[in-house]
N, C-alpha and C positions, 0 to 999 in steps of 0.2 A: 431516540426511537430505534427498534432495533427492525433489523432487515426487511423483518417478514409483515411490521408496522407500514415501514414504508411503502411497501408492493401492494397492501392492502389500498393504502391512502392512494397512488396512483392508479391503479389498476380505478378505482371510486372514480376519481376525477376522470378519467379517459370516458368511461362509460356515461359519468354525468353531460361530458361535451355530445358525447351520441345524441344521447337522448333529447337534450337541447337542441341539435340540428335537424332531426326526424321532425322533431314536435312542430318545429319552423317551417316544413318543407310538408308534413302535412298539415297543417295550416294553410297552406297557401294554396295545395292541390284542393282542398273541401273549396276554399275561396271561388278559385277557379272553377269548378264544378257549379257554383253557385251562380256565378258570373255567366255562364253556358244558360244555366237553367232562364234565369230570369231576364237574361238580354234575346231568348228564344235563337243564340247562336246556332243550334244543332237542327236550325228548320232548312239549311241549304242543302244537306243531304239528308236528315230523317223529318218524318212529319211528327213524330212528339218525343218528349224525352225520353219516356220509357225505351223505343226503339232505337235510343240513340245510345243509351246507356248500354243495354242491351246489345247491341251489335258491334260498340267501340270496345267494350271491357267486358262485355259479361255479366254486367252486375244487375236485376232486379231493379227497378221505379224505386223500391221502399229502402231498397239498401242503399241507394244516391244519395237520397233522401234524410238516409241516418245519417252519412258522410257529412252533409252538408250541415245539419244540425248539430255534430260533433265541432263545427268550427269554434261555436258557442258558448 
């Protein structure tokens, strides 16, 4: 294999380990997300999820929502 083989082949493999760790680590953020929604975790300081979503991250009810369904 000649040099520029190589760096190709590693440079793949590094990026593949990324990817495999994101994927892991959002997996478990949607989980978690999910886990808030459905144990009503977020009723000690908001009254629903939307405002909880909303006020922690920013994010929209529907885009949680997607999050949560991307676990899927």
């Amino acid at each position: 294999m000649n040099a520029l083989a190589v760096a190709i082949t590693n440079r793949r493999a590094e990026l593949d380990r990324h990817v495999s760790i994101i994927t892991k680590n959002l997996t478990e953020m949607w989980l978690s997300l999910k886990a808030i929604r459905d144990g009503k975790l977020y009723l000690e300081t908001h009254q629903t999820f939307e405002a909880f979503c909303r006020e922690t991250w920013g994010w929209t009810r529907s885009y949680a929502y997607r999050l949560i369904a991307a676990a899927y």
